[in-house]
N, C-alpha and C positions, 0 to 999 in steps of 0.2 A: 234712628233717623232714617226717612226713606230714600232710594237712589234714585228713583224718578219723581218724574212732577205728577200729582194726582190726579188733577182735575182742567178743565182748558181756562184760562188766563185770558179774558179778553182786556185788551190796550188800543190805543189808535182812535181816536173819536171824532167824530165830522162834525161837520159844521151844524148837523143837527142834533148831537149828541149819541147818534149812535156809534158800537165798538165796529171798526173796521176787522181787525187782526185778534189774534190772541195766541198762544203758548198750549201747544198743545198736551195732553197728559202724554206720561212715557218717555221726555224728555232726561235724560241722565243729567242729574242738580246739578253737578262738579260739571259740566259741559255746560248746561245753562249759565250757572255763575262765572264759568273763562270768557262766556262771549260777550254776557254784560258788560266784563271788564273791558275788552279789543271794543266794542262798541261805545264803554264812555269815554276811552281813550283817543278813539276817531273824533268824539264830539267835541273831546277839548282842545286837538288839534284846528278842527273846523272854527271854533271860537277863536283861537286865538287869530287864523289865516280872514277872517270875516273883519277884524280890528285895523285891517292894511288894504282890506279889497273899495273898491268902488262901491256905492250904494249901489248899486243893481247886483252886483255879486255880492254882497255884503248880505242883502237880502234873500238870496237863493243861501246862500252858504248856514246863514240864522237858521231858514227852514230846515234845512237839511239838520243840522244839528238837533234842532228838537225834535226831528222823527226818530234819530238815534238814543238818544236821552229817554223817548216814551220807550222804544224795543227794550233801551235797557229797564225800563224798572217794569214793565213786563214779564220779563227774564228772572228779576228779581224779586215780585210779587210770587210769581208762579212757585219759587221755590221756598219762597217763607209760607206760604198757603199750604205746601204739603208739609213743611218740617210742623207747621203750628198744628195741623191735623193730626196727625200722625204722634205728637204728645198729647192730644185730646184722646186717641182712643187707649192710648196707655193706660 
């Protein structure tokens, strides 16, 4: 299995479909996949604190969550992308 990410990951997509961000190669997996984790652990925190806020913050706090949500499975593409590689060239 490889300890970095291979290749860049792009996530984040605008309103006209292009990738904002991405995951860059050289990323150590076991560091990518902890942050995932702190990352969907803030989003589920935000969900639930968005469920008690006022619609205007409700609505900020939604967004904020799903930028966290795309990081994380960014995070988590990146590092199935090089494991799935990396048995391809086995």
């Amino acid at each position: 299995m490889p300890c970095f990410t291979q290749t860049p990951t792009p996530f984040g997509h605008s309103l006209t479909g292009d990738c904002l961000f991405s995951v860059n190669p050289g990323i150590p997996i076991k560091i990518a996949l902890e942050l995932a984790a702190q990352l969907l652990s803030s989003a589920t925190a935000l969900c639930a604190e968005s469920q008690v806020a006022s619609p205007q913050t409700s609505h900020s706090l939604t967004f904020a969550s799903l930028q966290l949500v795309e990081m994380s499975k960014g995070l988590v593409d990146a590092t199935l992308d090089s494991v799935l590689q990396a048995d391809t060239l086995k």
